[in-house]
Structure formats: C-alpha cells, structure tokens
C-alpha positions as CSV (number, residue, x, y, z in Angstrom):
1,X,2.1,-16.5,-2.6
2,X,1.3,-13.5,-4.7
3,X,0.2,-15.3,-7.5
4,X,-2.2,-17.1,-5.1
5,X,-3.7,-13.9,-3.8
6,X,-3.7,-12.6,-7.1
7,X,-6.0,-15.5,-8.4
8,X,-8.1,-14.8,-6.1
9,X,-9.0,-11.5,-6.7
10,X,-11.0,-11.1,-9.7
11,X,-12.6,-8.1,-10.7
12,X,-16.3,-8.9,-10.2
13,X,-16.1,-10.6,-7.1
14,X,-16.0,-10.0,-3.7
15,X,-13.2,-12.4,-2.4
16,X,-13.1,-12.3,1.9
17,X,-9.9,-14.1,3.2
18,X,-10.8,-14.9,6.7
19,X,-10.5,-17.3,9.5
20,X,-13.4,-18.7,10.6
21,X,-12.8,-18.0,14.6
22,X,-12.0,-14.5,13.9
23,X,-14.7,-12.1,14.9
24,X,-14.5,-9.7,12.5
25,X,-14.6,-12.1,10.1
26,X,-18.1,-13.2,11.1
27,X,-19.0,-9.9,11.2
28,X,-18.0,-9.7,7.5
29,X,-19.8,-12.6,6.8
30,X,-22.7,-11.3,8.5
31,X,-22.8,-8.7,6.7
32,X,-21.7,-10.1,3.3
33,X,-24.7,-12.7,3.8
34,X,-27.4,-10.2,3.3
35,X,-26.8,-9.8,-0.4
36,X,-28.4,-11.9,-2.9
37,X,-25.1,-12.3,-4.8
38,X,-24.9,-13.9,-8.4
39,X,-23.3,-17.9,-8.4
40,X,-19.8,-17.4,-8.4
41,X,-19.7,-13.7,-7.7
42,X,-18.7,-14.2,-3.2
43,X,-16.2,-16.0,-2.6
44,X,-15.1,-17.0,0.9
45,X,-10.8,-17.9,1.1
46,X,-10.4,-19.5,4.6
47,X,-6.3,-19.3,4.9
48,X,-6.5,-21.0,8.5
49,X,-4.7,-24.4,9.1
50,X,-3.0,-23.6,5.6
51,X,0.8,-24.1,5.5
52,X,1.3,-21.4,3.4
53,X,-1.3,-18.8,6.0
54,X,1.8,-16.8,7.4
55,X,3.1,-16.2,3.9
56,X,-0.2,-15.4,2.5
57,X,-1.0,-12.8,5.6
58,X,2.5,-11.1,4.6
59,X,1.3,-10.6,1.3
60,X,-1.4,-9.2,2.0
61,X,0.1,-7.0,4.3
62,X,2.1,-5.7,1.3
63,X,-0.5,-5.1,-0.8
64,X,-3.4,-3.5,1.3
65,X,-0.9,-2.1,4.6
66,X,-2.6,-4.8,7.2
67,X,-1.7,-8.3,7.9
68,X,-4.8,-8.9,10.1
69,X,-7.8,-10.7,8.8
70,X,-10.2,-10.0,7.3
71,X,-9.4,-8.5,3.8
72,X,-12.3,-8.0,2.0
73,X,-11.6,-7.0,-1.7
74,X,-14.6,-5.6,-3.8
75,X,-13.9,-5.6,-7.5
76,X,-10.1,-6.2,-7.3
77,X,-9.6,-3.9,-4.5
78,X,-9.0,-4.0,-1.0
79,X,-11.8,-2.0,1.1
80,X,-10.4,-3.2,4.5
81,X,-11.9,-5.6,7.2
82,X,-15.3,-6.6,9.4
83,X,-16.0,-3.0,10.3
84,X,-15.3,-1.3,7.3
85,X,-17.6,-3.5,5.6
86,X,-20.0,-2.9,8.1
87,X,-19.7,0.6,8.0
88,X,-19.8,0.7,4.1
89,X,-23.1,-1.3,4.5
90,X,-24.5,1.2,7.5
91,X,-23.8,4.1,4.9
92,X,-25.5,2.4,1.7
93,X,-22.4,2.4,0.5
94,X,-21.9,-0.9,-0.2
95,X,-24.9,-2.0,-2.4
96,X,-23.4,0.6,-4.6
97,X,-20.3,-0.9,-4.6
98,X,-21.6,-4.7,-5.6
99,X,-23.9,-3.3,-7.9
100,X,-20.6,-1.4,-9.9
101,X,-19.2,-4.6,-10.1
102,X,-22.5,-6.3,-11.0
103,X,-22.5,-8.6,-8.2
104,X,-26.0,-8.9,-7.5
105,X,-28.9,-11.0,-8.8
C-alpha cells in the first residue's frame, strides 16, 4: 500500500485522496477547482469501492496522524483535509503554496 500512496505523491502536484460522498471532500474540491492548474499538476485519487481503501486509509493514517479523508498533499506533503484547505485558501495562503510548487498556469 505504501508504495501506492507513495506514487501518488509527487512533488509538484497536488494529489487529494477522497471519496466522492464525503463532504469535505467536496469542499476540497471546491476549493481546489478555483485554480487554473497546469495539465497534469491536480490530481484527484478516489480510494472508494477500492479493495485495497481500508489499507490505503491506514497508511495514511501513518504517514500524516488521520485516517479520515480527505488528505490533501501539496508538493509531497500532507497539509490536512477540506477545511484546512479552505482555510489555507481564506488566508492567501494557498496560492503561495501552488505557486512554490509551480502548479499554476
């Protein structure tokens, strides 16, 4: 599983892992969705209906101390779920952050 995860997480991306009935995901998503972000550089993982989801939750657990969705990684690292993204993006704080990474068109 880690080495799943671990694909996933590149260092100029920002990689959501999310399932799609989960609220804060949408909010995420919402949030996410008003960045113009280069091809390639957003990248949505949906681990619902996966056989492999409780595993893949557990991991992520280990690696960023929450098993909830979801886990929204900016540039390799884990900066939480829906409402810290939304209150990165309410600060200004997160155009900052996706332009470090070069994220952005």
């Amino acid at each position: 599983m880690a080495d799943f995860v671990q694909a996933q997480i590149k260092g100029d991306q920002v990689v959501v892992f999310l399932k799609p009935s989960c609220p804060y995901c949408v909010l995420a998503k919402d949030v996410l969705s008003k960045y113009s972000f280069k091809s390639g550089h957003l990248n949505f993982v949906d681990i619902s209906g996966r056989d492999d989801m409780g595993a893949i939750q557990d991991y992520l657990q280990n690696i960023t101390g929450a098993r909830t969705v979801p886990r929204v990684f900016i540039g390799g690292e884990c900066i939480g779920g829906g409402s810290d993204v939304q209150g990165l993006d309410n600060s200004g704080k997160l155009k900052g952050m996706l332009q470090k990474i070069g994220a952005l068109q």
